[in-house]
Phi, psi and omega in degrees: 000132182229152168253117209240125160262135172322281187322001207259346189264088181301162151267015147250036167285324206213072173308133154097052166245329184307300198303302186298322166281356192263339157302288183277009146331313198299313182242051168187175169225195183238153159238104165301060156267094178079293174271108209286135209220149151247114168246132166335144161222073170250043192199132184266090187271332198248053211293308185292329168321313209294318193284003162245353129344309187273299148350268171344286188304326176291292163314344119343296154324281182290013161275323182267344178252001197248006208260334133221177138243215175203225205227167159294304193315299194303290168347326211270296213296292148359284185297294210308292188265016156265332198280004186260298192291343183274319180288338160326287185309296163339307165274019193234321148341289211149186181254353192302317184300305186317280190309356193263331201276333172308308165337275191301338164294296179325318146266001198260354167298322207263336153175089202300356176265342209227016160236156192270171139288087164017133111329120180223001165300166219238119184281302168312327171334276168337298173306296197297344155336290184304334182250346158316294193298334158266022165282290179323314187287320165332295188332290197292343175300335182319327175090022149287001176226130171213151212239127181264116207223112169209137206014047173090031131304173126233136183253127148321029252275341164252329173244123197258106167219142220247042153262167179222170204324347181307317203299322232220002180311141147264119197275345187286337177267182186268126182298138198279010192248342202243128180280324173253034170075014168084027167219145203270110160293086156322137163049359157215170224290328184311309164312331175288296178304316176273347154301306178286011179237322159321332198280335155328095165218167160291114191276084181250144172292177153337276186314252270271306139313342176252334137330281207276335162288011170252012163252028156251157189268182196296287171327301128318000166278312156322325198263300192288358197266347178270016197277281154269180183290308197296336201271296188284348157292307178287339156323295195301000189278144167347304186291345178288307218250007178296273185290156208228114146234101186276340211305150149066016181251126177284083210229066237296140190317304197289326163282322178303330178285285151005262188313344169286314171312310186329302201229109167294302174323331191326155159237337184227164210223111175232096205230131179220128160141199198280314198277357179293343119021263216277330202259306187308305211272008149277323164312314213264359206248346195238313187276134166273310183292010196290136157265309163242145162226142174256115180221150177193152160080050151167241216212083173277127182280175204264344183307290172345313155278002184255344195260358187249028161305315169317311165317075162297344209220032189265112179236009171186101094025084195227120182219135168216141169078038199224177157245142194242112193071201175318326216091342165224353166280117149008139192229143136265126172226099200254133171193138188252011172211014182292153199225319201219121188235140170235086191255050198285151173053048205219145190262097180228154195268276165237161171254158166194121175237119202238125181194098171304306166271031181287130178246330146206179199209100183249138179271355210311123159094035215243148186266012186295160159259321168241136170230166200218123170283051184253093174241114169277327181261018176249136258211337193227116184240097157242111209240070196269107191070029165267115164260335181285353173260121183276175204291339197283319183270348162313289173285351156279277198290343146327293184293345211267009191235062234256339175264005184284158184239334173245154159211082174275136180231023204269140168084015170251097191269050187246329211276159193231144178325348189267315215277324184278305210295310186312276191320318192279357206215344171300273151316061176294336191256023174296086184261355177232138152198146198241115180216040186268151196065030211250126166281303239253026140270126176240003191078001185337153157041355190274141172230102189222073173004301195259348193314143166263328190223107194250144167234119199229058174287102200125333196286050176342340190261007186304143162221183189285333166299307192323319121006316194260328184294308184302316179327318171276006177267082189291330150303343191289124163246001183235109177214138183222120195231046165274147181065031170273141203257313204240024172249123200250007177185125188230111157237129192212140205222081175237119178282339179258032196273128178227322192228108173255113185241151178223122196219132177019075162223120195279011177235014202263126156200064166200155192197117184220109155250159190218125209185070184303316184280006179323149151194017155213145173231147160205127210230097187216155159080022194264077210270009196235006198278124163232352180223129187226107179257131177213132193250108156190137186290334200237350158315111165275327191199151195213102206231136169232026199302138153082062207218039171336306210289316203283122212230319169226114170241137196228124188233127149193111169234098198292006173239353193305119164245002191222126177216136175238090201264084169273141164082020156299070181302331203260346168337113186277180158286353172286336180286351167309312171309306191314313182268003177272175163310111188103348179265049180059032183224070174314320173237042185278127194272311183243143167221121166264103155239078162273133206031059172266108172261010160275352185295153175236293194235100187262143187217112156235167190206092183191136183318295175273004181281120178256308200224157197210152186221136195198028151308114206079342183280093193285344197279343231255126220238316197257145151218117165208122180235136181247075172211131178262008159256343162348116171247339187190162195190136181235131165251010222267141213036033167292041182282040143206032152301102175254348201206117199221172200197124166231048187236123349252199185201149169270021181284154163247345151209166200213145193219104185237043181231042188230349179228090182313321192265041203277087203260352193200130185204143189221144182210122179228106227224065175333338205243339184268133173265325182253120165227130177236119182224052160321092176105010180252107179274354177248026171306138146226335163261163182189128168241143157200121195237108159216104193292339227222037194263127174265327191221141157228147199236094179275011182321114167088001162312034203317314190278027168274117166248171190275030173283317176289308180321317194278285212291307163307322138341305204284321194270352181229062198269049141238068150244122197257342189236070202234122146272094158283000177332112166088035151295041212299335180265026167280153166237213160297339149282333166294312209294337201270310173300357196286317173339308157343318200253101185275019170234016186321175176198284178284156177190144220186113202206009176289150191060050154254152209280353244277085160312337201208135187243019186278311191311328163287321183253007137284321162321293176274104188230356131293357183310106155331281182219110181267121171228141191203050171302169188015031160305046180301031138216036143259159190259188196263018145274330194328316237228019206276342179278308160003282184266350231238316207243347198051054189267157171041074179303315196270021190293128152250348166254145186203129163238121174244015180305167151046075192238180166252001215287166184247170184312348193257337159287302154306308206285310168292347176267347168318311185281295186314329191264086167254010137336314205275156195242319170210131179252153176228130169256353201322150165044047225209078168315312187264038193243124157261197181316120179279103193226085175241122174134348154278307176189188181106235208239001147010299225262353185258010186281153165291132175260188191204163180248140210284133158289173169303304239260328163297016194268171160289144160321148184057020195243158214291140177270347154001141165289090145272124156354059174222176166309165182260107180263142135264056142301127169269279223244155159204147193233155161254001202292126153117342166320049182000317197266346176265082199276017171213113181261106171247116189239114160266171161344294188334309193291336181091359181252083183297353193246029194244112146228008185215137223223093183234126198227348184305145195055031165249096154339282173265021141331120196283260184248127161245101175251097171247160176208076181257131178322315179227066172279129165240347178221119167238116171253119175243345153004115176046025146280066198323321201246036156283100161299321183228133169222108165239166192204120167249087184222082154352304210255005210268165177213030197174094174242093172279140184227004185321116195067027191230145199288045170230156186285154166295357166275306184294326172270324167318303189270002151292266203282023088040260195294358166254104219260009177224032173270164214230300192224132198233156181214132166218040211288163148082355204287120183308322219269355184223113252210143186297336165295355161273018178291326184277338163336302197266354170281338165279320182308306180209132206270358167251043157309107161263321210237090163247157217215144191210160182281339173264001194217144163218124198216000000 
C-alpha cells in the first residue's frame, strides 16, 4: 500500500513547475488556517514561509494532477454532456449558475496557457483523500470489480452502481488514464510535450468550480470528473457527497463500506434490495453524522432497532415495503432525538415506539395489530390503511398523543364513534382528520371545535343528522362528503368554511350553505339535488353542471363573476331573477345556461354581465336583454326564437341567422359592426340602431320590407356591406333609401324581383361591388346607365350570372365599362361568342397607346389605337350558347389573368393571345377543337373532359414558356403515352395530370 503525500514531490519531479508556480506565488501567498489560499502579495516578507508554501502548493498541484490522465476523445465528450447537463440546472436554478459558468468561460478563453487556478483546498484534506484513495485501490485490486468509464458513466460489470472510478483508483498498479504510470519522463520530448498540453485545462478558480458543480447531480458529477484533474478533484469533495442514494442501485457491502469511509460526513443514507441489513448496519457503524435514512425492499433484523439508539443525531427515519424483524415478534423503536418516522407498507405483528421528540409518525398501509405510542410531542398520525388494527388500538394510540393536530384514519374500517368521541375530547388541537372509508361513522355526539379539515369521503353512516355534529366545528374550512350514499341534506352555517364537495350522492337533495370565505364549491353527479341556497362573500365561480333535478337556485354572492348551470334540465324562468340586477350576484361577468331545456321566456337586466351562453335552449320562445356591457351572447340551436329584444347590449357582432322562426327583432347595440340575420325568413319588424354597424347580411329575409329597410338605413348610415339576396319584398322605396349610406361599397340584391336599377345608381355611387345574380326580370335597358351615363363610376365587380340580358347589352357593357376588373357571366343563356379584337364596337371606343414590351414576338411594335381595359378576371361558366372566344392583342386586355370558360359544352374554338393570362379552365368543353394560345405568362391549363386532340394542345402550349400545370384527366383523344410528347413541347411543365397517370 502505498500513500502519497503532497509534500513527497522536488522540484525535480515536474520540470518548469518551479517557474509556473512561483508566477502564481506573485499573486497571492496561502493563509493556512484549515485552508491552504493564494492570495495578493507584493512583497516578500517571510522568505522561509513562502519557500515552504510553494513546496507545499507544488505538491498539491501533482497530488491532484498525477492521479491520471485521460483521453482527448473522452474529454470532448464529457465536457460536452455536462455542459448540456449545466444549462439545464441553470434554467431551473436560476440566473447565478449562469453568470458564474459565463465568468468562467470568459476566462478560461482569454488565456488558458499561461493563467492558475486558485487553490481552495483544505491540505489535509487533500492528503487524507490521497491515501483513502489507496486504501481503496488495495481493494480494488483483488478483481472483484471491474469498471468502465463511457461517455462519463459508470459501469460495473458485476455490481452496477453509477458512482465513478476516480473514487476507487488504484495508485499501486498502473493508472489506466496514465500510459507512463503517473511518473514524469525527465528529458524527454514526448513527455514534455504531454506536459505542456496538460497545462490546456479549464481556468475555473476552486470556489467557482464549486458553485457551479453544486447544481449538479450525482451523475453529472461523474461525467465532470473525467473532463480534467482540477475538474475531478473538485466533483469528490465532500459537500457534493452528503447524501449516499443507493436507491434502485445493485451495490455490494464491500463497496458501500468503501464509500462510507470516503465521505465520513454523508448526513442521509438511501439503501434498498435483499441486502439492507447488512448495508444499514455499516451506516450506521462508519457515519456519526447520520441524519436522514431511507431503506426499503427487504428484511431489517431486530439488531438494527437496537442499534439506532447508536444514531445520536438521526432526525428522520423512512423505511417502506420492507419486514420488520421476523414478523411475529414485538419491534422497538426507541430514539431520543428522532423527530419524523415513517413506516409504509411494511410487515410487522406488533410495534411499540417510544421516541420523545417524535413529530410525526406514518403507519400507512403496514398490516400490524397492535402499535403502542409513547410520542408526546407528536402532532402528525397517520395509521391510513392499518385494516389489522382494531378499534381498541386505534384509540389507544390516538389518545396516548395528547398534542396531535392530524389524524388520518381512512380505510381503517373498524373505528367507530366511541373512538372519535375518545380522540375529541383527547385531542384539543386537533384541526385535520381523515376518516373517509370509515362506514361505521356517523358523528353521534362528536364534538370537535378546533378541526379546519374534515374528510368524511365514503361514510355510508353520514346522514343529514349528521350535519348538527359538523356544525359545531366552528372552525372548519375543508369538508368533503363525496360518495355518502345515504345523505340527503347538508345545512351548515360555518363562517370559515371555504371548500366543500359533494360528488356522486346519490339521495342528496336540498344544499343551504351560509359562508362568508365560501370560495370553492363542487357539486356533480347528484341526480335527486333540486335545491340550492348559498350565502358568500367570497365565491368567485360556481359550476353545477348536469344537476337534471335543480330546479330553485338562491344566490348572494357579492363576488360571484362566473356560474356554469349546462344541462341543468329542470332550471325555470326564475332563475333570470336571480342573475339580474337585485338578484344578489351583483358582478357576475358570465352565465352559461346551456341546454336548459325548460327556459321559455329569459328576461335578464343586469349591469355587469359580458358573456351569456343559451345554447341549445330549443324552448326559449322570448329573449330580452338590457345589459350594456354584454359583449357576446351565443343562440346556437335556439330554433324557436320568436321575439328577441337586445337595448341596449355592448355587443360588436351578433348572428341571429340560426334562428328561423325569429319574427319581431329590435336591437340597439352602440358598439356593433356585423349583424347577421341570414336565414330568418318570417322577420317582418326589425328595429335596429347600431350607429357604428359596417355589414348586414339580410339574406333570405322574404318578409323584409322597405319601410324596415328605410328605417336601418336612416339609423346605421356606416354600412359599408349590405346583402339583400332572396329579398324578395324590398322594392325601389328601400333601394331609394340606400342614399344614407355614403359609405356603401358592397351591395348584393340577387334573386331578387328588381325591374329598374335606377334608384341604385343614384343612391349608390361607391358602389364597388354589384351582384345581381338570376335577377331574371331586368331588361336589357336596366343596365344602360352603366355604359351610357357612366354611372357608378368607382364599380369593379358586376356580377350577372344566370341573368335574361341579350347579347348585345353585354357586348356593350364589356366594351364601354373598363373600369370593371372582375365580371362573372355563369349560366347567361343569351351569351354568344365572345369576339374581341376583330370588329364590334371595339374599334369606337376611346383609345390609348400599346407599349413595345407587352406585343408578342413577332407582332407589328407600331402605337395602336385602342381601349384601356382592367378587366383582371372572367367567369363564363355554364354558357351553352357559346361557341367561339377569340381575345386578340386588339382588345387591350392586358390585366386578364384569370379566364374560366369551363361547362360550355359547345364551345369550339379558343384563340387567345393575352399577356399576362395566368389561369385558363376549359374543363368539360366536350366540344372544343381549336386551341390557340399566345399567353407567355399562363401557368395553369385545364382541359379536363374535352374532346380535342394532342396535336392541338402540343402546339397550344407551344407558345407557354411558364406553364406549370396542365389537366388532361378524361380527354378521349389523349392518351397516356403522349405525356412525353407534351412535356417536350413545353419544358417547364412540372405537373400534369391524365387520367391513367398522375406525374
Amino acid at each position: 500500500m502505498k500513500i502519497l503525500c503532497c509534500l513527497c514531490f522536488s522540484e525535480e519531479d515536474e520540470p518548469g513547475e518551479e517557474e509556473y508556480s512561483a508566477e502564481a506565488m506573485k499573486e497571492g501567498a496561502f493563509e493556512n488556517e484549515g485552508n491552504i489560499r493564494i492570495t495578493e502579495e507584493t512583497e516578500d516578507v517571510h522568505g522561509r514561509d513562502r519557500d515552504e508554501n510553494l513546496r507545499m502548493f507544488e505538491g498539491m498541484v501533482e497530488a491532484v494532477r498525477g492521479g491520471a490522465q485521460w483521453d482527448d476523445s473522452v474529454s470532448v465528450g464529457a465536457l460536452a454532456s455536462l455542459r448540456a447537463s449545466m444549462r439545464t440546472s441553470r434554467r431551473s436554478k436560476g440566473e447565478s449558475s449562469s453568470g458564474s459558468s459565463a465568468a468562467a468561460s470568459e476566462d478560461c478563453d482569454h488565456d488558458s496557457h499561461h493563467k492558475r487556478a486558485k487553490v481552495h483546498s483544505d491540505f489535509h484534506e487533500c492528503c487524507y483523500s490521497t491515501a483513502i484513495s489507496s486504501v481503496a485501490g488495495n481493494s480494488n485490486s483483488s478483481g472483484d470489480r471491474d469498471y468502465d468509464i463511457t461517455h462519463g458513466s459508470f459501469v460495473a460489470s458485476k455490481n452496477e452502481i453509477f458512482y465513478h472510478t476516480f473514487m476507487l483508483n488504484n495508485v499501486d498498479e498502473e493508472n489506466p488514464f496514465d500510459s507512463s504510470g503517473g511518473k514524469d519522463n525527465e528529458g524527454d520530448e514526448s513527455g514534455t510535450t504531454k506536459t505542456e498540453d496538460l497545462e490546456v485545462r479549464m481556468d475555473l478558480t476552486d470556489d467557482l468550480l464549486h458553485m457551479v458543480f453544486s447544481f449538479l447531480d450525482h451523475i453529472n458529477l461523474c461525467r465532470a470528473a473525467i473532463v480534467c484533474r482540477q475538474w475531478r478533484a473538485a466533483s469528490a469533495h465532500e459537500d457534493f457527497w452528503r447524501c449516499l442514494n443507493f436507491e434502485n442501485r445493485n451495490i455490494s457491502v464491500e463497496q458501500f463500506e468503501d464509500m462510507c469511509r470516503r465521505y465520513p460526513n454523508a448526513t442521509e443514507v438511501n439503501v434498498s434490495g435483499s441486502a439492507v441489513h447488512s448495508l444499514v448496519m455499516r451506516a450506521i457503524s462508519s457515519l456519526r453524522n447520520l441524519e436522514v435514512l431511507t431503506l426499503g425492499r427487504g428484511q431489517l433484523g431486530d439488531v438494527f432497532f437496537h442499534s439506532l439508539a447508536d444514531c445520536h443525531v438521526l432526525r428522520r427515519l423512512n423505511v417502506n415495503d420492507a419486514t420488520l424483524g421476523n414478523g411475529v415478534q414485538e419491534i422497538p423503536i426507541n430514539h431520543d432525538r428522532l423527530r419524523h418516522l415513517q413506516l409504509t407498507k411494511c410487515r410487522v405483528m406488533r410495534i411499540s415506539i417510544r421516541c420523545p421528540q417524535l413529530e410525526t409518525l406514518s403507519l400507512k398501509r403496514s398490516n400490524m395489530a397492535q402499535a403502542v405510542l409513547n410520542c408526546p410531542l407528536l402532532h402528525d398520525l397517520d395509521i391510513g390503511s392499518c385494516h389489522k388494527l382494531p378499534d381498541a388500538a386505534i384509540r389507544s394510540a390516538a389518545t396516548s398523543c395528547p398534542q396531535l393536530e392530524s389524524l388520518d384514519m381512512s380505510n381503517c374500517s373498524c373505528v367507530s364513534d366511541e373512538t372519535l368521541r375518545e380522540i375529541a375530547l383527547t385531542c384539543a388541537n386537533l384541526h385535520v382528520l381523515d376518516a373517509s372509508y370509515c362506514p361505521n361513522i356517523s358523528l353521534e355526539s362528536v364534538r370537535l371545535p378546533m378541526l379546519t379539515v374534515l374528510k368524511l369521503d365514503s361514510c355510508e353512516g353520514i346522514t343529514s343528522a349528521s350535519m348538527a355534529a359538523i356544525s359545531h366545528s366552528y372552525m372548519l374550512e375543508v369538508l368533503v362528503l363525496d360518495n355518502c350514499s345515504l345523505l340527503a341534506s347538508v345545512s351548515l352555517d360555518l363562517p370559515r368554511l371555504q371548500n366543500i364537495r359533494l360528488v356522486h350522492c346519490r339521495k342528496f337533495a336540498e344544499l343551504s350553505l351560509r359562508s362568508l370565505m365560501l370560495s370553492s364549491i363542487m357539486v356533480s353527479n347528484c341526480p335527486l339535488l333540486r335545491q340550492i341556497n348559498i350565502t358568500s362573500n367570497s365565491l368567485q365561480k360556481l359550476s353545477l353542471q348536469k344537476q337534471e333535478s335543480l330546479n330553485i337556485l338562491t344566490l348572494q354572492c357579492q363576488s360571484l363573476q362566473e356560474v356554469d348551470l349546462t344541462d341543468c334540465e329542470s332550471l325555470t324562468n326564475s332563475i333570470c331573477d336571480v342573475f339580474s340586477d337585485g338578484g344578489g350576484c351583483p358582478m357576475l361577468k358570465s352565465l352559461i345556461l346551456a341546454n336548459c331545456e325548460s327556459l321559455t321566456a329569459v328576461h335578464f337586466s343586469s349591469t355587469s354581465l359580458v358573456n351569456l351562453s343559451l345554447d341549445g335552449c330549443r324552448a326559449i320562445t322570448s329573449l330580452e336583454l338590457k345589459c350594456p356591457y354584454l359583449e357576446k351572447v351565443s343562440l346556437d340551436g335556439c330554433d324557436h326564437l320568436e321575439r328577441a329584444e337586445f337595448c341596449p347590449v355592448g355587443l360588436r357582432s351578433l348572428n341571429l341567422g340560426i334562428c328561423p322562426k325569429l319574427n319581431v327583432l329590435g336591437i340597439e347595440a352602440p358598439n356593433m359592426e356585423l349583424l347577421e340575420l341570414k336565414g330568418c325568413g318570417v322577420l317582418s319588424e326589425a328595429s335596429i340602431n347600431c350607429p357604428v354597424l359596417t355589414s348586414l347580411d339580410a339574406s333570405f329575409c322574404s318578409q323584409l320590407r322597405d319601410d324596415c329597410l328605410s328605417a336601418t338605413t336612416a339609423s346605421c348610415p356606416k354600412i359599408e356591406s349590405l346583402i339583400l339576396m332572396s329579398c324578395p319584398s324590398v322594392g325601389s322605396d328601400g333601394l331609394y333609401s340606400l342614399s344614407c349610406l355614403q359609405h356603401l361599397t358592397v351591395l348584393d340584391l340577387s334573386y331578387t324581383f328588381l325591374t329598374n336599377l335606377q334608384p341604385v345608381f343614384e343612391s349608390c355611387v361607391k358602389l364597388k361591388v354589384l351582384k345581381l345574380q338570376a335577377c331574371k326580370y331586368l331588361t336589357d335597358s336596366s343596365l344602360e346607365p352603366l355604359y351610357k351615363e357612366d354611372a357608378l363610376p368607382s364599380l369593379q365587380e358586376l356580377d350577372l350570372s344566370y341573368g335574361t340580358l341579350c347579347q348585345s347589352a353585354i357586348e356593350e357593357l364589356l366594351s364601354c365599362c373598363t373600369h370593371l376588373t372582375h365580371v362573372s357571366l355563369n349560366g347567361c343563356v343569351n351569351m354568344h361568342d365572345l369576339n374581341w379584337g376583330c370588329s364590334g364596337h371595339l374599334s369606337e371606343l376611346p383609345s390609348i397607346s400599346v407599349p413595345s414590351d407587352l406585343l408578342s414576338p413577332g407582332s407589328d411594335h407600331e402605337a395602336i389605337q385602342l381601349p384601356n381595359r382592367l378587366l383582371q378576371n372572367l367567369n363564363c361558366v355554364g354558357c351553352p350558347n357559346i361557341k367561339k372566344v377569340l381575345i386578340l392583342p386588339a382588345a387591350r386586355c392586358f390585366h386578364l389573368s384569370s379566364l374560366n370558360l369551363s361547362l360550355s359544352v359547345n364551345l369550339k374554338e379558343v384563340d387567345l393571345a393575352c399577356f399576362n393570362l395566368c389561369f385558363l379552365n376549359l374543363s368539360n368543353c366536350y366540344a372544343l377543337e381549336v386551341l390557340k394560345l399566345e399567353c407567355p405568362r399562363l401557368t395553369s391549363l385545364f382541359l379536363q373532359s374535352c374532346n380535342i386532340d394532342e396535336e392541338a394542345v402540343e402546339v397550344a402550349i407551344s407558345k407557354c414558356g411558364m406553364l406549370e400545370t396542365l389537366d388532361v384527366r378524361f380527354c378521349p383523344k389523349i392518351c397516356a403515352m403522349s405525356m412525353g410528347r407534351l412535356r417536350g413541347a413545353c419544358l417547364s411543365l412540372k405537373r400534369i395530370f391524365s387520367s391513367l397517370s398522375h406525374s
